[in-house]
N, C-alpha and C positions, 0 to 999 in steps of 0.2 A: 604719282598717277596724274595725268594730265586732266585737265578742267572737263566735262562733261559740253560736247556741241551743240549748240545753239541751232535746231532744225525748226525751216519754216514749213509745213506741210502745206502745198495748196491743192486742195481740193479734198472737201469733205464727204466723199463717198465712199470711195478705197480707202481712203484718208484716212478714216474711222479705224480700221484695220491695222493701218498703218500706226498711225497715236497707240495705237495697245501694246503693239511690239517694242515703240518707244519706249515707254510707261513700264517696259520690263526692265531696262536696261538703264535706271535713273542715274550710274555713275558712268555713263559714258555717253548720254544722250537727253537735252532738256528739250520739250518743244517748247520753242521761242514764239509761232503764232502760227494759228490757222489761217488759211487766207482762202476765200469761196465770195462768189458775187452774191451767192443767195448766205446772207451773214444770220440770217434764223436757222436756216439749216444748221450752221456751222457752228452757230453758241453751245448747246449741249457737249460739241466733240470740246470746244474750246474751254468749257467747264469743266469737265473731264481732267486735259492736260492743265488746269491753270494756270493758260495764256490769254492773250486777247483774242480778235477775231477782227481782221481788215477784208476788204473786198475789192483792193488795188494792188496788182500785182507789183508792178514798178512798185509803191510802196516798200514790197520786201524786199526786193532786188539791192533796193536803194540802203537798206537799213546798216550799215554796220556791225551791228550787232549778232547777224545770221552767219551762220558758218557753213550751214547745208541748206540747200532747197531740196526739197521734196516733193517732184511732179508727180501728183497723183489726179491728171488732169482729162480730159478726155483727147484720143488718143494723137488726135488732127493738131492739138495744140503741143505737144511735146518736144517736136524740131524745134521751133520757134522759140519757146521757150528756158529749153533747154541751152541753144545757143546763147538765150540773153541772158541767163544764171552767170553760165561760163564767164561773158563778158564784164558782169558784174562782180568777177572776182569770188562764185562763189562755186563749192563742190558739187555735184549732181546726183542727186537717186532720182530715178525714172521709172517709171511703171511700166509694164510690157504693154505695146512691142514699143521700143525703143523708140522707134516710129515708122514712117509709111514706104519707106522702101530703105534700099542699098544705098543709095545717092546719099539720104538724109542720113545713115550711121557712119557714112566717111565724113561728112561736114562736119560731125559731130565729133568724130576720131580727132580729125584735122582742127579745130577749133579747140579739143581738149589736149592734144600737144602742145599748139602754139602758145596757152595760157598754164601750163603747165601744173591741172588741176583735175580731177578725179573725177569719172562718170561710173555711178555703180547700176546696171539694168535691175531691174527687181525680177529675179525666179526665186519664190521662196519656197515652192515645192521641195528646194535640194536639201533645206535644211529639215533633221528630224531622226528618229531612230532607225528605219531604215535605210535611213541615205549610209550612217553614218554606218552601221553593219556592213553594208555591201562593200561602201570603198575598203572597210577592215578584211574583212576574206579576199577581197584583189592583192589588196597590200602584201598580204600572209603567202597569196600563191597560189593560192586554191582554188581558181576561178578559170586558169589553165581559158583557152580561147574561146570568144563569147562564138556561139554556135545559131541562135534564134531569138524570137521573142514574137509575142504578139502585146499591143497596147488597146487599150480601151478609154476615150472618155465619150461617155454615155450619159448627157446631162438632158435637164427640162427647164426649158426658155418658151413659156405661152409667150401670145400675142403681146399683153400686155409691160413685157420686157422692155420692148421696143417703145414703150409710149414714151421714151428718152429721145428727145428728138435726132440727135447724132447716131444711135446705135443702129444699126442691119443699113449704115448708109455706108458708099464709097468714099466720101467726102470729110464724113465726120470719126467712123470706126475703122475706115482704112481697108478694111479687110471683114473676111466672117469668120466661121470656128475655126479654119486653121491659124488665121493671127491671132486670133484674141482670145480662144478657150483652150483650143490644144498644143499652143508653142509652150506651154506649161509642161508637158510628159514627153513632148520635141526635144525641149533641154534636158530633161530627164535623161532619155534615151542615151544621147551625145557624154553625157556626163557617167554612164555608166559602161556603154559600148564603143568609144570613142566616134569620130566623125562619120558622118553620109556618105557613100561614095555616087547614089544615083537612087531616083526615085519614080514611080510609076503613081498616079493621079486620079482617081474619078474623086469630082466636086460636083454636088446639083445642092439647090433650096429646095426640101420640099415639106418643110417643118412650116415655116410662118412666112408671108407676103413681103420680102423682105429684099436688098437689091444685092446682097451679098450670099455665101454657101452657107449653110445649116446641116451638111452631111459632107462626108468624107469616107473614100477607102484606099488607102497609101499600101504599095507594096516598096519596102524601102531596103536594099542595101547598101552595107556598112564599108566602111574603107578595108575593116578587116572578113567581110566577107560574110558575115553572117547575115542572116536575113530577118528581116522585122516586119510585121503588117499593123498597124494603125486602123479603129475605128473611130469615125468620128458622127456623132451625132446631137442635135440639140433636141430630139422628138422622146429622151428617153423617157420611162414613168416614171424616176424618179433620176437622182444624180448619183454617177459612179465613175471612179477614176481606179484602173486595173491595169497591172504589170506583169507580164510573168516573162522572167528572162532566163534561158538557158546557155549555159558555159558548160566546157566541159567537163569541170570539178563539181557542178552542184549547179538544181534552178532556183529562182529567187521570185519569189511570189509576193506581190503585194497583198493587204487586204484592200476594202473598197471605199475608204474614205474619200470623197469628193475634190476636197480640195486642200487636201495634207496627204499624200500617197507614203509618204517619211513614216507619216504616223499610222496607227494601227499595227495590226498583228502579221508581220511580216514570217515568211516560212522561208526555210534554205536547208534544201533535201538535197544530201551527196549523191554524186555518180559515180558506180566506181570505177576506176581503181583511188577516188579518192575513200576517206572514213568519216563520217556522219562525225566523232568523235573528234576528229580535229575540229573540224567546222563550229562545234557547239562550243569549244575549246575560245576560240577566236571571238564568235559571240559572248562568251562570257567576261570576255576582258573588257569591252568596249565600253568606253563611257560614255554618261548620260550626254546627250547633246540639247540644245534649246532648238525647237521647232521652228517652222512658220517663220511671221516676221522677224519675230525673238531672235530668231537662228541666222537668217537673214543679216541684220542690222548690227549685231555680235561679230559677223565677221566682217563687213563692212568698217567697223569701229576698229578691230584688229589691223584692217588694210590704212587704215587714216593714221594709225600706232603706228607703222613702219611694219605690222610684220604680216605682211601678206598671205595669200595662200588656197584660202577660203572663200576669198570676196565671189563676184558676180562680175567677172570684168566686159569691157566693152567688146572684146574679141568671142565672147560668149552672144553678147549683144547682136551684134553681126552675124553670126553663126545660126540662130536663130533666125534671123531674117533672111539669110542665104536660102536656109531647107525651106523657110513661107514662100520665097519668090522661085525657088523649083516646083515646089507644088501646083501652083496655080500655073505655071509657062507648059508642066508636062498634062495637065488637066487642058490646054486648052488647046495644045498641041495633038494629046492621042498620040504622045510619047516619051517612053523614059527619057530622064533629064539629069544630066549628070553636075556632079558638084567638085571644084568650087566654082561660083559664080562671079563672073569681074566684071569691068565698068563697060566693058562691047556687050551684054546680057539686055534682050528687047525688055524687058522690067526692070532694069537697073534701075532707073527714074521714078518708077511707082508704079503701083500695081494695080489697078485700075484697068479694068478694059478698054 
């Protein structure tokens, strides 16, 4: 079994998050150092992993010793420093969104060929027991053509959210709840219904003072024709994240965990001519999987092992950012916007009005 990687995590916010999922996976993953400007923040998480705590990035770049960087950074700093990981000879996990447009996921595609080293995006929504159920009933057959869906993330972000001086900005967050809260249940989707084929838009702010969207209502279809609708809000009274997909062997209903949709009490009610009986059949074979980051960083470690499969690759990365830069070009247009998106695309460069 190969030596446990030496991950530097910077940024102790997500970060936080990030070290626990580590911290599950001690023979495949050591953290080697937190790395935050504010290093009081970051002692606690640095306690935590029993590492130190630096507040220079170069620093870790620099170190020999790192095997992984782990941008867990705010969101404007990502390209950049993702590039200088690369450069620095080291592998990538990055926090969503990968970063601020299409331009920055090709530099980044293109920089990770050239140095021929690993960029894993963080969706860690996919890991958990209902991810792992669903792809098992596809596999089995029984899912016969995905037909509909509606998504929900219905979350509550007061005022004082934002007292982060980067976030609800275009400079600093890049984007509002369609990059940053609901490209989460976006990769969801893609991962269970396969890709976008076109999308229809209304975005407004009408939650908090803020220079980015705070609501959303997507009518989206699929390559394969089925049709999906998307809400999206940050005003809700409390936080909920809901799925309900229909195929034509059986629908797959999430319950309303926030921000683990994998986890909770997942339902899968036959249509017939399929039989409740197989389905439950299928369910009962599937084994336990690790969640969240756990789940996440597990297959990541699998993809660094040679055996791929699981990870979060960069084409996922892109994928996600393609449906974010449709959303906002058919929201500003006042009309459907079809996908895939290439380098002639007026937001290819950034999204940013």
């Amino acid at each position: 079994m190969p030596e446990p990687r030496r991950v530097a995590v910077l940024g102790a916010g997500i970060g936080g998050a990030h070290v626990a999922g580590l911290l599950e996976l001690p023979d495949r993953f050591a953290v080697h150092v937190v790395c935050d400007r504010d290093t009081a923040r970051a002692a606690p998480l640095a306690e935590q992993a029993g590492c130190p705590v630096v507040a220079d990035i170069e620093a870790v770049l620099t170190d020999p010793a790192v095997d992984v960087v782990d941008i867990c950074l705010p969101p404007h700093l990502h390209l950049p420093v993702c590039l200088a990981a690369l450069d620095a000879g080291k592998r990538v996990i990055c926090e969503k969104p990968l970063t601020g447009s299409l331009a920055g996921a090709d530099r980044i595609a293109e920089r990770a060929a050239d140095t021929g080293l690993q960029v894993f995006p963080v969706f860690q929504y996919r890991y958990g027991p209902g991810a792992a159920q669903l792809r098992a009933l596809i596999e089995a057959g029984l899912a016969g053509r995905p037909l509909a869906g509606a998504l929900e993330t219905h979350w509550n972000r007061q005022a004082s959210y934002y007292d982060v001086d980067w976030r609800g900005t275009w400079a600093g967050e890049q984007g509002g709840a369609i990059l940053g809260h609901a490209i989460h249940i976006h990769d969801w989707l893609t991962m269970a219904m396969g890709p976008v084929a076109s999308v229809a838009a209304e975005v407004d702010t009408r939650v908090n003072a803020v220079e980015v969207e705070d609501c959303a209502a997507l009518a989206i279809r699929m390559a394969s024709g089925a049709l999906v609708t998307s809400s999206v809000t940050l005003g809700a009274a409390d936080d909920t994240s809901r799925l309900r997909l229909c195929f034509e062997g059986f629908t797959a209903e999430s319950g309303s965990v926030p921000y683990a949709p994998a986890d909770g009490a997942w339902r899968f009610t036959a249509r017939a001519p399929f039989e409740q009986a197989e389905i439950d059949r299928v369910l009962a074979g599937v084994p336990l999987q690790r969640s969240g980051f756990a789940g996440y960083f597990d297959a990541v470690a699998d993809a660094l092992d040679g055996r791929p499969g699981r990870e979060v690759t960069l084409r996922d990365g892109r994928r996600s950012l393609e449906f974010v830069t449709a959303v906002y070009a058919s929201a500003r247009s006042g009309r459907r916007e079809a996908l895939p998106t290439g380098a002639d695309h007026p937001l290819y460069a950034g999204l940013r009005p």
